[in-house]
Every structure is written in C-alpha cells, then in structure tokens.
Gaussian input, Z-matrix of N, CA and C with variables (Angstrom, degrees):
# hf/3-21g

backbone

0 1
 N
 C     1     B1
 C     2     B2     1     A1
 N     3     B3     2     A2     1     D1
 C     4     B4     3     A3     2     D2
 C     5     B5     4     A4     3     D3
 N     6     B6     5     A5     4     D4
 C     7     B7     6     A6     5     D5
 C     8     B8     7     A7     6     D6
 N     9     B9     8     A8     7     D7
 C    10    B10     9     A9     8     D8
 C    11    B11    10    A10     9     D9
 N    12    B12    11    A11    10    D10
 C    13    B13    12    A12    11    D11
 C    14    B14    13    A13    12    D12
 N    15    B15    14    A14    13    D13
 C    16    B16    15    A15    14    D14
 C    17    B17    16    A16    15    D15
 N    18    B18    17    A17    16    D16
 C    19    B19    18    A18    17    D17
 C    20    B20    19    A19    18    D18
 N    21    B21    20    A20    19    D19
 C    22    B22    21    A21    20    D20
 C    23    B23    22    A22    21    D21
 N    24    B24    23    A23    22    D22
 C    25    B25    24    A24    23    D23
 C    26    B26    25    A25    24    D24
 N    27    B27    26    A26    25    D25
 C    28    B28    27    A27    26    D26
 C    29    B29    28    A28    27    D27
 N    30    B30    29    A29    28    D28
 C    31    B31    30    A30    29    D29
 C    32    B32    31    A31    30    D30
 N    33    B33    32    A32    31    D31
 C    34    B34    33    A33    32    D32
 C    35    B35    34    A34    33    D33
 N    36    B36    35    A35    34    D34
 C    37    B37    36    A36    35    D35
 C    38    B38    37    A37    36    D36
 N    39    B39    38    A38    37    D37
 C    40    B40    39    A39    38    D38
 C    41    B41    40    A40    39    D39
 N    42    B42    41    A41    40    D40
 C    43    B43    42    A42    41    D41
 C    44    B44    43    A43    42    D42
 N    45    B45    44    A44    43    D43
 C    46    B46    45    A45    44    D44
 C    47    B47    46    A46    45    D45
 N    48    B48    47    A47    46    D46
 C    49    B49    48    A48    47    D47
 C    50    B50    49    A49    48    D48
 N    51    B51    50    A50    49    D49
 C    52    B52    51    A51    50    D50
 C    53    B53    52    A52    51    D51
 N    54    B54    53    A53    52    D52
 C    55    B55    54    A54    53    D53
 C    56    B56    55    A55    54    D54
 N    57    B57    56    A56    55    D55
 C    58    B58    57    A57    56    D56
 C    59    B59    58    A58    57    D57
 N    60    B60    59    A59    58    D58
 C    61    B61    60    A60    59    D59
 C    62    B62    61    A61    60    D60
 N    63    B63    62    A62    61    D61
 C    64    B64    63    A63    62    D62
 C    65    B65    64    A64    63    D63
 N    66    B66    65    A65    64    D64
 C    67    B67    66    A66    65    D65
 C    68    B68    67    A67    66    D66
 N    69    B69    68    A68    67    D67
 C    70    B70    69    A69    68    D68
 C    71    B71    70    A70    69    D69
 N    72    B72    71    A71    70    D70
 C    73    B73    72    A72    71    D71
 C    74    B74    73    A73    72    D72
 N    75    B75    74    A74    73    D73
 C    76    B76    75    A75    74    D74
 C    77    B77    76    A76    75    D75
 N    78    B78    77    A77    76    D76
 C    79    B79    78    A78    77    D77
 C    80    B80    79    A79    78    D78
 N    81    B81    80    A80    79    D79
 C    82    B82    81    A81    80    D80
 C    83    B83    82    A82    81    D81
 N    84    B84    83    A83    82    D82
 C    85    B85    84    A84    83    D83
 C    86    B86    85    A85    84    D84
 N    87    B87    86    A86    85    D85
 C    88    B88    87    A87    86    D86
 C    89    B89    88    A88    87    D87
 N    90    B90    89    A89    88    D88
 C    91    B91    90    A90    89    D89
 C    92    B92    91    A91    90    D90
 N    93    B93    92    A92    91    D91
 C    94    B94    93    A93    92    D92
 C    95    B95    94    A94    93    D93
 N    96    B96    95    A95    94    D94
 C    97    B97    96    A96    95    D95
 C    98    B98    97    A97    96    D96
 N    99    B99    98    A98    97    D97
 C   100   B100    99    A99    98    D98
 C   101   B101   100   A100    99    D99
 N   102   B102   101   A101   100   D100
 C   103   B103   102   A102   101   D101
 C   104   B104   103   A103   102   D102
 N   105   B105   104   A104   103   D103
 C   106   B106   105   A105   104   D104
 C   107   B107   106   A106   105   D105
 N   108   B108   107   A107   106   D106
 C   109   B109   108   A108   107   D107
 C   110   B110   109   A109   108   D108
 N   111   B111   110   A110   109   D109
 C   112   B112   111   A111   110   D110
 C   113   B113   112   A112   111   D111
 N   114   B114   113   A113   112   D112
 C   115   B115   114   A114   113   D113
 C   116   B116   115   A115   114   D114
 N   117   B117   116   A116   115   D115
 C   118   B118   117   A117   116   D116
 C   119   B119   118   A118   117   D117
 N   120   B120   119   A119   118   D118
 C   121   B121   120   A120   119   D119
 C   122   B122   121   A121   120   D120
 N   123   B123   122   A122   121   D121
 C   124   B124   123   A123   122   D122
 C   125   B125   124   A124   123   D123
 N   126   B126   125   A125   124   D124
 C   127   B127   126   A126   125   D125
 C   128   B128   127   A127   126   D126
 N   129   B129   128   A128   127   D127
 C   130   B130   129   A129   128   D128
 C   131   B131   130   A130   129   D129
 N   132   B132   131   A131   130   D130
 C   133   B133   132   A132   131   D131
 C   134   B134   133   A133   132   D132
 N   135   B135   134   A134   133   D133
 C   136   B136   135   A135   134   D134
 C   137   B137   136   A136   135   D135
 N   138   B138   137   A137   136   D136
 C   139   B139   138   A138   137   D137
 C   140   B140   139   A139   138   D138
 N   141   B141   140   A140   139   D139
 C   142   B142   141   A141   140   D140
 C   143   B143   142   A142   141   D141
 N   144   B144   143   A143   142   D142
 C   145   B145   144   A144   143   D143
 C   146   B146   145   A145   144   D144
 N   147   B147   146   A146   145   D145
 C   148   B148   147   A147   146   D146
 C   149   B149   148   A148   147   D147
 N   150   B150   149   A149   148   D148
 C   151   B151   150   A150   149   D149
 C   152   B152   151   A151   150   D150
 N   153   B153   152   A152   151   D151
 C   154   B154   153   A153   152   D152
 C   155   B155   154   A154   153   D153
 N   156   B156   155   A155   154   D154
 C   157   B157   156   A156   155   D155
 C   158   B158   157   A157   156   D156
 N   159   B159   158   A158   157   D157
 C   160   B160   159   A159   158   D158
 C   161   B161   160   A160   159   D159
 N   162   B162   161   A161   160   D160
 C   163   B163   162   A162   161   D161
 C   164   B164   163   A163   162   D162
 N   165   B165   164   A164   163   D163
 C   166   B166   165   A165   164   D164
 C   167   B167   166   A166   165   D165
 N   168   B168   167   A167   166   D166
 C   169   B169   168   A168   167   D167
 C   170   B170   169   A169   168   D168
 N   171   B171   170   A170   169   D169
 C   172   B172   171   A171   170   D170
 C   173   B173   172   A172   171   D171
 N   174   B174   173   A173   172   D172
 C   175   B175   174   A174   173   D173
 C   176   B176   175   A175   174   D174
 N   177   B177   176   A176   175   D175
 C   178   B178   177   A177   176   D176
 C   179   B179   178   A178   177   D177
 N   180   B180   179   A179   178   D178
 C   181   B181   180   A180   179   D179
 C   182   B182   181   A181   180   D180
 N   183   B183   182   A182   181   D181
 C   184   B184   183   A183   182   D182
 C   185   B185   184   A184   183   D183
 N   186   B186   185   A185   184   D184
 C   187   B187   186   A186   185   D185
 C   188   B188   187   A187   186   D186
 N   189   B189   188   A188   187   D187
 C   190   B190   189   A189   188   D188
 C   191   B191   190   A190   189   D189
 N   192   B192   191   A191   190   D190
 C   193   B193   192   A192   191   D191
 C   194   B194   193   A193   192   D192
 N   195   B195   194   A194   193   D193
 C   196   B196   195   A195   194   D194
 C   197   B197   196   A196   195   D195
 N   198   B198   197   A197   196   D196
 C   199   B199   198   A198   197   D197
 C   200   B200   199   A199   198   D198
 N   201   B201   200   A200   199   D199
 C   202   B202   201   A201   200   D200
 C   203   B203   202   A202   201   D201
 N   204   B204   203   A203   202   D202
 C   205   B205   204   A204   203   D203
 C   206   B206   205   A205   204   D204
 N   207   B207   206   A206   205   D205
 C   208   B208   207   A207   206   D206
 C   209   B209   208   A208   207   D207
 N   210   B210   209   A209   208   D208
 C   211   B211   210   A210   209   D209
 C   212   B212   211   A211   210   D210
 N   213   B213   212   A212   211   D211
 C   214   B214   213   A213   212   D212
 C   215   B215   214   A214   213   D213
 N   216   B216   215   A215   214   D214
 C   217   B217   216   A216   215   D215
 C   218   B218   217   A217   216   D216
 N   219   B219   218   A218   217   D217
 C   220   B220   219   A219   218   D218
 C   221   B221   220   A220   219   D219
 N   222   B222   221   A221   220   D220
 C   223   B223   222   A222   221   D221
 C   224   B224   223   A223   222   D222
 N   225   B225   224   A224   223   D223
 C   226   B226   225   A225   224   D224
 C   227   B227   226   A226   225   D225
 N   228   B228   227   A227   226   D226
 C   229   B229   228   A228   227   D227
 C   230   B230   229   A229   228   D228
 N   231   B231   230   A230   229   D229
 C   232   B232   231   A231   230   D230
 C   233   B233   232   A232   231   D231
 N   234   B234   233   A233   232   D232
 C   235   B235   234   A234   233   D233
 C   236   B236   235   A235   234   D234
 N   237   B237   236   A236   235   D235
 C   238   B238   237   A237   236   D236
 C   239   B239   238   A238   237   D237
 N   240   B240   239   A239   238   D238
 C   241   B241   240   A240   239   D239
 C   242   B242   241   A241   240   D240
 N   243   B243   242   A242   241   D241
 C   244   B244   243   A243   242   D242
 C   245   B245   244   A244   243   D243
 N   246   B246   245   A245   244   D244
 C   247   B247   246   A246   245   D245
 C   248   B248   247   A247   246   D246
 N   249   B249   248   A248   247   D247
 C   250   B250   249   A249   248   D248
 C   251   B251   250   A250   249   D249
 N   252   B252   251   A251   250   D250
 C   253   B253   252   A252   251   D251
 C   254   B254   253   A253   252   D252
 N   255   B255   254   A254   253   D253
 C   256   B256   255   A255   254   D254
 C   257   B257   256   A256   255   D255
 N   258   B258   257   A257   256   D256
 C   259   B259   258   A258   257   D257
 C   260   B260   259   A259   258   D258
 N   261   B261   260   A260   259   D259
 C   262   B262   261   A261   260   D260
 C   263   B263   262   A262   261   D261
 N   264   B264   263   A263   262   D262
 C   265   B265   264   A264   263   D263
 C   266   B266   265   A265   264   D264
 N   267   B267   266   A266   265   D265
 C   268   B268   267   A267   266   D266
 C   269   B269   268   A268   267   D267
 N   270   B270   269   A269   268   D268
 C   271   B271   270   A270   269   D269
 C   272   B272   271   A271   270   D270
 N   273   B273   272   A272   271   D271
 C   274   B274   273   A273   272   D272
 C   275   B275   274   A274   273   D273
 N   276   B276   275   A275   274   D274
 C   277   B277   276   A276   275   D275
 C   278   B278   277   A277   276   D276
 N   279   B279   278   A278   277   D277
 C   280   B280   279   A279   278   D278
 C   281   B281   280   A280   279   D279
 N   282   B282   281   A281   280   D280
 C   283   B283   282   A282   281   D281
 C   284   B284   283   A283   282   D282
 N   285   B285   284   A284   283   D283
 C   286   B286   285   A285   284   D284
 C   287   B287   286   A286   285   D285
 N   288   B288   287   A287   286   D286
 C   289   B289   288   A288   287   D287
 C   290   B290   289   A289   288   D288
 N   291   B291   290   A290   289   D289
 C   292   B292   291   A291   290   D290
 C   293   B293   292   A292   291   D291
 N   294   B294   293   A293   292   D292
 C   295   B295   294   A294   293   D293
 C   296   B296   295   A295   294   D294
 N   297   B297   296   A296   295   D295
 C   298   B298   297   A297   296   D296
 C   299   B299   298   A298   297   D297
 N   300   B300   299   A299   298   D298
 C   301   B301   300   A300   299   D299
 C   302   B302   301   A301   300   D300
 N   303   B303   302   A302   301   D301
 C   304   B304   303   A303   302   D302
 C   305   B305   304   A304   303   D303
 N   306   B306   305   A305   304   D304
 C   307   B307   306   A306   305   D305
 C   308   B308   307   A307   306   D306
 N   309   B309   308   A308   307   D307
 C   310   B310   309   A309   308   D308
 C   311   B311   310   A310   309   D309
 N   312   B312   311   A311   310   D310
 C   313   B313   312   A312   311   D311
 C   314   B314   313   A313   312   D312
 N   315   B315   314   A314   313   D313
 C   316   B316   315   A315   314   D314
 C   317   B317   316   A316   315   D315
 N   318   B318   317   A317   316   D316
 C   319   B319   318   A318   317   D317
 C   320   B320   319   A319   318   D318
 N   321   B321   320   A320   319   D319
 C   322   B322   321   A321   320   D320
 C   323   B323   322   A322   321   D321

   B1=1.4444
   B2=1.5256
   B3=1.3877
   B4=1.5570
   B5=1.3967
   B6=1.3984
   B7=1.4170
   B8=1.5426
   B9=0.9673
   B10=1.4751
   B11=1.5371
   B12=1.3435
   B13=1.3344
   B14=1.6792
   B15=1.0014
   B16=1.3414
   B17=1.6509
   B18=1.4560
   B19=1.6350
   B20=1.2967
   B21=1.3045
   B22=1.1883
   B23=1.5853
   B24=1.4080
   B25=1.3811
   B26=1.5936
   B27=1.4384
   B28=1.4055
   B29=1.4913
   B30=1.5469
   B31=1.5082
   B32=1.5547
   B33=1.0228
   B34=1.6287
   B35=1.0780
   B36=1.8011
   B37=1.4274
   B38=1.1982
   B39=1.5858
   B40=1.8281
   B41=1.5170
   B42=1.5460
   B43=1.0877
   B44=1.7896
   B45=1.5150
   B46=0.9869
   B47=1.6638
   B48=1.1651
   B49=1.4272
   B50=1.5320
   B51=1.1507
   B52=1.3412
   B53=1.3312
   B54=1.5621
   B55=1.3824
   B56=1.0264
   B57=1.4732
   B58=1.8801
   B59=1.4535
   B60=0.8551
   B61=1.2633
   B62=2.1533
   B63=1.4510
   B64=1.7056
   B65=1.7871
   B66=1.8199
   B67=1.5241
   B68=1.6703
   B69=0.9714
   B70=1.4918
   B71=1.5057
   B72=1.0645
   B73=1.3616
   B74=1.4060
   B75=1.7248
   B76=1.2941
   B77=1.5470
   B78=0.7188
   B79=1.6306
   B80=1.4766
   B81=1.0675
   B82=1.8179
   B83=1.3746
   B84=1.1466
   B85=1.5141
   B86=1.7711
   B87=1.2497
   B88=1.5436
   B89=1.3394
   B90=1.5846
   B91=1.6314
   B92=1.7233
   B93=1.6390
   B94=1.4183
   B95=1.4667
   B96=1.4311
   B97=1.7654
   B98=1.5443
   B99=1.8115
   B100=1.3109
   B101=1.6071
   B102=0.8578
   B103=1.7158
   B104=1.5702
   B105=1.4345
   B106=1.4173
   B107=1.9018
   B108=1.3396
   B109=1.6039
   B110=1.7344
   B111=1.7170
   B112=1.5184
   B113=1.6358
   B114=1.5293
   B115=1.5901
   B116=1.3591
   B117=1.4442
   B118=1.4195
   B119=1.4750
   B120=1.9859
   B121=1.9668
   B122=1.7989
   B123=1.3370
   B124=1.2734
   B125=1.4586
   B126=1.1843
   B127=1.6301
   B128=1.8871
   B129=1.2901
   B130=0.9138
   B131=1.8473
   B132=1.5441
   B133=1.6190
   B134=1.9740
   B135=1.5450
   B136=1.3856
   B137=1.6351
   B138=1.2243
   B139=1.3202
   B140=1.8502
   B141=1.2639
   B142=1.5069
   B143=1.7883
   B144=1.1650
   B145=1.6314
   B146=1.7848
   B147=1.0009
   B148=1.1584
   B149=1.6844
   B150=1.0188
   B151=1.7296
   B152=1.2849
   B153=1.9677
   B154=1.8465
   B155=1.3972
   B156=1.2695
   B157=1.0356
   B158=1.5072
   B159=1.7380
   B160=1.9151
   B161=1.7845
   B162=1.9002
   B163=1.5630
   B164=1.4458
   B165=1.5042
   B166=1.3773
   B167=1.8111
   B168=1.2592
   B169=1.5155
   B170=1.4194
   B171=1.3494
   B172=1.7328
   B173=1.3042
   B174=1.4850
   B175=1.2066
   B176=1.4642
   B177=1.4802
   B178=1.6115
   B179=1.7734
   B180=1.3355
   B181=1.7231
   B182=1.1094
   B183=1.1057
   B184=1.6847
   B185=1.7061
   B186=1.3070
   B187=1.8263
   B188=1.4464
   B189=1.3199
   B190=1.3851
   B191=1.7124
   B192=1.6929
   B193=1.5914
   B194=1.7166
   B195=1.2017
   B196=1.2834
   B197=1.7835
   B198=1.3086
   B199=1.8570
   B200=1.1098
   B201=1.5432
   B202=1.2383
   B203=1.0811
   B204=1.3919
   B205=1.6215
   B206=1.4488
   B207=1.5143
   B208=1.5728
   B209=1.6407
   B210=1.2887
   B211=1.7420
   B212=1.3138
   B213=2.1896
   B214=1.5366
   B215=1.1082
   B216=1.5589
   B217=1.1216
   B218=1.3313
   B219=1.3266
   B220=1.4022
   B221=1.6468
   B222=1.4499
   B223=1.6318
   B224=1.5753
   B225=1.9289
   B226=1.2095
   B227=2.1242
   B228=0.8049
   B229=1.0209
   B230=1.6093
   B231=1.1365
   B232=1.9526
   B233=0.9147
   B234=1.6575
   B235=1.6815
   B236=1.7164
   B237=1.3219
   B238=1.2775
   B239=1.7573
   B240=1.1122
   B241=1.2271
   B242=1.5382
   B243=1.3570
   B244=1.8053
   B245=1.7227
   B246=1.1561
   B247=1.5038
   B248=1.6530
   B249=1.5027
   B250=2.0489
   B251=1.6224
   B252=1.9188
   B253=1.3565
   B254=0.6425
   B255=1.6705
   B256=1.3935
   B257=1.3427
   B258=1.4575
   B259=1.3202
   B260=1.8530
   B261=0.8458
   B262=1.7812
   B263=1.5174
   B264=0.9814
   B265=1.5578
   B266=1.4689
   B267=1.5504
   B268=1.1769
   B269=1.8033
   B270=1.0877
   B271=1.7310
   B272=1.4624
   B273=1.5955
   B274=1.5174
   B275=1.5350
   B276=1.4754
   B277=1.1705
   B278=1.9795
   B279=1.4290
   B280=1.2940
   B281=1.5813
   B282=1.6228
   B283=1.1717
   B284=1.8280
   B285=1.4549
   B286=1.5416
   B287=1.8813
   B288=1.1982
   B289=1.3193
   B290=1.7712
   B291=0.9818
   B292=1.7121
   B293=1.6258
   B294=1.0702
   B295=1.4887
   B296=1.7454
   B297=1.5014
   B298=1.3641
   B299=1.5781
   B300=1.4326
   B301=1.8662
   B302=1.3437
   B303=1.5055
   B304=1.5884
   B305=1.6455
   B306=1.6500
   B307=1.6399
   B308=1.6288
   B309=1.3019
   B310=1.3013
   B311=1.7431
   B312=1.2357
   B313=0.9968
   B314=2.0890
   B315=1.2504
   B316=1.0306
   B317=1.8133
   B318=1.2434
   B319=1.5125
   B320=1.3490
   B321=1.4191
   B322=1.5878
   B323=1.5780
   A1=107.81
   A2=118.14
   A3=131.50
   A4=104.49
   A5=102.41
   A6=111.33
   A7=125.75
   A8=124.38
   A9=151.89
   A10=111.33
   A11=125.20
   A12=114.34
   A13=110.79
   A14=140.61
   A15=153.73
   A16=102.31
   A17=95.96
   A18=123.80
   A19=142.26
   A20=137.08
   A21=161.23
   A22=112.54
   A23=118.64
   A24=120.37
   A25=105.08
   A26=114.83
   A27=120.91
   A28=105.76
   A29=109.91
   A30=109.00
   A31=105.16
   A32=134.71
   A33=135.25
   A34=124.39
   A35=97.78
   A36=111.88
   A37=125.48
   A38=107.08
   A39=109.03
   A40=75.60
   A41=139.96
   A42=133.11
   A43=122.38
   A44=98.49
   A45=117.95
   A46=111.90
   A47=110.19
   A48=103.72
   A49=116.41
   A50=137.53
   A51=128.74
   A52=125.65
   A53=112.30
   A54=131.57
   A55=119.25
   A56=117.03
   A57=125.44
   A58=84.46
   A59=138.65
   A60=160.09
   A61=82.71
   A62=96.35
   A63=104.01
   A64=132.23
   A65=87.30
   A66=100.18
   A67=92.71
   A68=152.94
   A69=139.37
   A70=114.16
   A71=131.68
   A72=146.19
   A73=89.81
   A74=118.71
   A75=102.27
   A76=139.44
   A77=96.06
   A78=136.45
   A79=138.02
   A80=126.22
   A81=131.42
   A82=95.20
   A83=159.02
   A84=142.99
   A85=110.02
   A86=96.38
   A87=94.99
   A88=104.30
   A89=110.09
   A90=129.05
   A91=82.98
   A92=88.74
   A93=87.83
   A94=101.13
   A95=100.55
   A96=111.05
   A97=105.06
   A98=112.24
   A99=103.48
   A100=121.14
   A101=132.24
   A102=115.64
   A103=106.41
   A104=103.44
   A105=94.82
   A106=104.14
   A107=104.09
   A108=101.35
   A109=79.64
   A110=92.25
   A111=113.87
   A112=114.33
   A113=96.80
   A114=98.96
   A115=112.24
   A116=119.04
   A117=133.86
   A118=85.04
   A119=75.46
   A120=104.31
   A121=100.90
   A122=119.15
   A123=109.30
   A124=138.15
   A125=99.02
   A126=148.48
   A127=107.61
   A128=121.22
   A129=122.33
   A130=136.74
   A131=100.58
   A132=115.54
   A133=111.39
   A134=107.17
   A135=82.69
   A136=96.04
   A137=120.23
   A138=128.75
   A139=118.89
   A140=103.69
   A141=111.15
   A142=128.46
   A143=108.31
   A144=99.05
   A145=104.02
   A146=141.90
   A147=155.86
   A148=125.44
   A149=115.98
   A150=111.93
   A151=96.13
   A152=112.06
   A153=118.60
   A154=109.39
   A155=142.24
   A156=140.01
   A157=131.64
   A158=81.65
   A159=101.51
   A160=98.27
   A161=95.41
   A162=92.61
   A163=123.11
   A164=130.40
   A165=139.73
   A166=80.96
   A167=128.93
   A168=116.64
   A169=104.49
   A170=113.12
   A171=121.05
   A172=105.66
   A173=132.10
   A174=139.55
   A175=115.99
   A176=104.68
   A177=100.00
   A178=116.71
   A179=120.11
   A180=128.16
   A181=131.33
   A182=123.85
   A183=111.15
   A184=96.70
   A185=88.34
   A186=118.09
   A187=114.81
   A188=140.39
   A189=138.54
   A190=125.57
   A191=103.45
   A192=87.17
   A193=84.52
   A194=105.22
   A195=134.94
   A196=125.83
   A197=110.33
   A198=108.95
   A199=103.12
   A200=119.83
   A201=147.44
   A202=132.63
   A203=121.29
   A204=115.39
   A205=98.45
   A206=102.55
   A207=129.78
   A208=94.17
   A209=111.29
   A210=110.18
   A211=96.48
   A212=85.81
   A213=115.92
   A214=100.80
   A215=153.58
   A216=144.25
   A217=145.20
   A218=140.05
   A219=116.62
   A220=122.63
   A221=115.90
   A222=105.14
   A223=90.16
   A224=86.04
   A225=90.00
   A226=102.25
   A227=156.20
   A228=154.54
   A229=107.15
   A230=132.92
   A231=150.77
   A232=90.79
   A233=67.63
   A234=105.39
   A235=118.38
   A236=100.55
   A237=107.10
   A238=136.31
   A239=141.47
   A240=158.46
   A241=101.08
   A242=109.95
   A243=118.73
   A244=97.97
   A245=106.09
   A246=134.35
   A247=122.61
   A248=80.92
   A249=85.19
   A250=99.64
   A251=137.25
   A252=120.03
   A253=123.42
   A254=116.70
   A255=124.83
   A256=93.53
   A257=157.15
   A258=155.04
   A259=106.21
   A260=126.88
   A261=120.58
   A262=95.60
   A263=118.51
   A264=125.26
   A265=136.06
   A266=109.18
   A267=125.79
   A268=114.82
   A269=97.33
   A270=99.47
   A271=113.62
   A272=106.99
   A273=128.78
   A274=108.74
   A275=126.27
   A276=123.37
   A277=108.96
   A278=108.49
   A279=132.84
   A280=108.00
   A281=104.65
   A282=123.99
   A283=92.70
   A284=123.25
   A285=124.41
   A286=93.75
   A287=136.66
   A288=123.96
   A289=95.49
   A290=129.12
   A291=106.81
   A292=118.72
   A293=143.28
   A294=138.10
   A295=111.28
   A296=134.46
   A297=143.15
   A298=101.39
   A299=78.89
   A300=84.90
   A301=124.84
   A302=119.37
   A303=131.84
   A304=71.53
   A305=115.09
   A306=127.64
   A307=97.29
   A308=116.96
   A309=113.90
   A310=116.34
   A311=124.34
   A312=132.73
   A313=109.31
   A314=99.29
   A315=94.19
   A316=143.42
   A317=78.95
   A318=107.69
   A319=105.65
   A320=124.75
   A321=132.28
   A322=127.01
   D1=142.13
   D2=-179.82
   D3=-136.06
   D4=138.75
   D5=171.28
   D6=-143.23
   D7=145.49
   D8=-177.16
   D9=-93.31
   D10=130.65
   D11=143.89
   D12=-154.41
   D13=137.66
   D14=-152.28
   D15=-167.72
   D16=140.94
   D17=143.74
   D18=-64.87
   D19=77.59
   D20=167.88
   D21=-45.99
   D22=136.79
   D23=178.56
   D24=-141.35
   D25=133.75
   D26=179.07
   D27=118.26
   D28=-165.68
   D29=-154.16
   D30=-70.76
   D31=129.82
   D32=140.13
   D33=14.85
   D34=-89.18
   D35=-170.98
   D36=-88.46
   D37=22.39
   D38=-176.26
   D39=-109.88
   D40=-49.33
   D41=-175.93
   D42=-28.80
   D43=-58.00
   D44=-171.09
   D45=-75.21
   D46=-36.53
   D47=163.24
   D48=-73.99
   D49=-49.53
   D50=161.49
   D51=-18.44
   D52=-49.69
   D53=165.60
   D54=-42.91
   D55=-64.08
   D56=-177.18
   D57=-64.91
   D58=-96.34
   D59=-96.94
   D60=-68.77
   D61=-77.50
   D62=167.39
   D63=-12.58
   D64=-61.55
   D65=-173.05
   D66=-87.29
   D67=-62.13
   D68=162.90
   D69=-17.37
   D70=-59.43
   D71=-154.42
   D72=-76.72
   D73=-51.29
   D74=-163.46
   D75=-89.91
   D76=18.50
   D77=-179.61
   D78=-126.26
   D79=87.88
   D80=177.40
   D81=-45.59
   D82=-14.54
   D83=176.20
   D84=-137.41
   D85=23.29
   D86=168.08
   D87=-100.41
   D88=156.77
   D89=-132.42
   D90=-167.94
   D91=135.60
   D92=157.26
   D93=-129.36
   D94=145.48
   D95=-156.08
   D96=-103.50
   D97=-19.22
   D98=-168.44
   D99=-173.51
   D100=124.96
   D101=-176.99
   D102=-142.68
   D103=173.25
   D104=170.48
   D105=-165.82
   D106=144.21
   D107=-163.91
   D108=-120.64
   D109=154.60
   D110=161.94
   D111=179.67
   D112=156.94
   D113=-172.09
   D114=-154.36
   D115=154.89
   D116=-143.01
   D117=-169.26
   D118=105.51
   D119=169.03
   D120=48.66
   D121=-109.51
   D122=178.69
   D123=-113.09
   D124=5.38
   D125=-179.42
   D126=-66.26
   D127=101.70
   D128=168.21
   D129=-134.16
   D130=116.80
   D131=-168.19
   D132=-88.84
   D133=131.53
   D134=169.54
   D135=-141.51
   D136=120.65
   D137=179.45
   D138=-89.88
   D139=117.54
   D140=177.45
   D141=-105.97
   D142=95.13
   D143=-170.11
   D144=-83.05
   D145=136.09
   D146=-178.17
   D147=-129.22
   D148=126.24
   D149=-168.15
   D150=-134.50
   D151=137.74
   D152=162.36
   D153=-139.24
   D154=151.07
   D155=134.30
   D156=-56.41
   D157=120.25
   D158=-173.24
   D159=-89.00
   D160=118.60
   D161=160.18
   D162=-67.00
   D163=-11.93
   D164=-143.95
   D165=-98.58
   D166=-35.49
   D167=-168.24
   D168=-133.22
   D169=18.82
   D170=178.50
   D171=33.40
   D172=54.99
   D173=159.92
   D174=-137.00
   D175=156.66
   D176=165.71
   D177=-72.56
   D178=148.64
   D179=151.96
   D180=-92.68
   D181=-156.18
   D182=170.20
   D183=169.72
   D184=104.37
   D185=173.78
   D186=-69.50
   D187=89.89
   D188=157.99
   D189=-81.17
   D190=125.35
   D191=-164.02
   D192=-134.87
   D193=134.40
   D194=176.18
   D195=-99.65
   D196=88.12
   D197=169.91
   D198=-82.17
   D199=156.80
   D200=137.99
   D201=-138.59
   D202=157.79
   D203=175.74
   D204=171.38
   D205=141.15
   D206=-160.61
   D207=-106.26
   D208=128.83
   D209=178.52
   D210=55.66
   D211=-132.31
   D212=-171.48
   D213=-83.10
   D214=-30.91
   D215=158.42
   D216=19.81
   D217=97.25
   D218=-169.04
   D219=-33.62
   D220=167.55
   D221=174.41
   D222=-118.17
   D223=142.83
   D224=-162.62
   D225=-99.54
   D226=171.12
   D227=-104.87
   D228=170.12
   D229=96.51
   D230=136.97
   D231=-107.13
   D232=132.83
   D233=138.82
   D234=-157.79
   D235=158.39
   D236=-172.15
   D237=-147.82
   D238=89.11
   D239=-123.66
   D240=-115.27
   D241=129.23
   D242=-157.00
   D243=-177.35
   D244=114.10
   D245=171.22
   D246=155.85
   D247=-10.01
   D248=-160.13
   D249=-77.16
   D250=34.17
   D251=140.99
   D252=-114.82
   D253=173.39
   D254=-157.30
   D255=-115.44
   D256=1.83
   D257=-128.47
   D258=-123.07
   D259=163.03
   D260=179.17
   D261=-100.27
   D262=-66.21
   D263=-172.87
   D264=-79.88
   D265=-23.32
   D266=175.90
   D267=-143.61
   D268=164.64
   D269=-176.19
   D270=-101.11
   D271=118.12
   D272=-174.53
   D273=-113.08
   D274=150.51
   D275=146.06
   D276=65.84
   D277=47.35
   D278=-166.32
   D279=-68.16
   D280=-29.59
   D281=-134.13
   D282=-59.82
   D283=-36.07
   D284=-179.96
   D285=-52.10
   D286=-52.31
   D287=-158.85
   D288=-77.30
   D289=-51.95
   D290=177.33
   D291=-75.07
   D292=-11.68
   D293=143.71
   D294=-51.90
   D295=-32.70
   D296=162.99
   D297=-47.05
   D298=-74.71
   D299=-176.63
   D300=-49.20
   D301=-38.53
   D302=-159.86
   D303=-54.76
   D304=-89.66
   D305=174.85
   D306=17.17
   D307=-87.86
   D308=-168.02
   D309=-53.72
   D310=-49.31
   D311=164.07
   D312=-23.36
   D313=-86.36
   D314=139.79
   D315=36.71
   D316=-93.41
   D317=-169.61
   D318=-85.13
   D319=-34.97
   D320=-179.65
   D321=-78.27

C-alpha cells in the first residue's frame, strides 16, 4: 500500500476533473470503477476509486483518491493504492501500487 496526501488550492471541480481525466488518459487499462460526491452546508467530499493493470506485478491495483474541503478552505487530498501483491501473507512486489500513485503525483 502507498499513499499520498497533500493540500490543494483552487477550484474543486476542475481539480477533480483533472484527476479523472489524467489517471484515465494515462493508462490503456485504467478504469474508473467508482466514485461518489456529497456535501453538508459547505463541506464538500468527492471519492474516486480507480483500477489498472500493473505489467511490473501482472496484477490489477486500484488507486483511491479522496478531496475535501470546507468553504474556502484548502482541499484536502488522499489517496491510496493497494492490490499491487502477489504474496498470501505478506506484501511483495508493491512496485505496480507506487508507479499508480507516481501517475497522480504527476498530475498535481
């Protein structure tokens, strides 16, 4: 598992489209599997589940990235990438979930 989290400044919803738009684009088998927006008074959450196949561990990953931000507030920014081992008991061969992430990195 790899994770991201950073402070974001500027509009929301260009953010959030930047995002899809990026991790879609950057990937021939990236997929986005799931999201979900909601808001309370001035409070706003938007959850992005995202999945690709890593050649580096011949498995699928799956990128979850989390905005928020209250008002004018910075937006705050997770994410977190978890599938890329191949191991039963312990976690091997990660390297597909931080190449996902780098992607976002990336983009920010």
């Amino acid at each position: 598992m790899a994770k991201l989290e950073k402070r974001l400044f500027g509009n929301f919803d260009q953010w959030i489209g930047k995002i899809e738009e990026g991790i879609l684009n950057g990937s021939k088998s990236a997929s986005l599997e799931e999201y979900s927006d909601f808001k309370s008074g001035e409070a706003r959450c938007s959850v992005r589940v995202f999945e690709r196949y890593s050649y580096t561990g011949s498995n699928r990953v799956s990128l979850s990235v989390t905005l928020f931000q209250n008002g004018d507030e910075p937006i705050y920014l997770s994410a977190i990438t978890t599938g890329g081992s191949q191991a039963v008991f312990f976690k091997i061969n990660t390297l597909g979930e931080e190449a996902f992430l780098d992607k976002l990195r990336e983009l920010l």
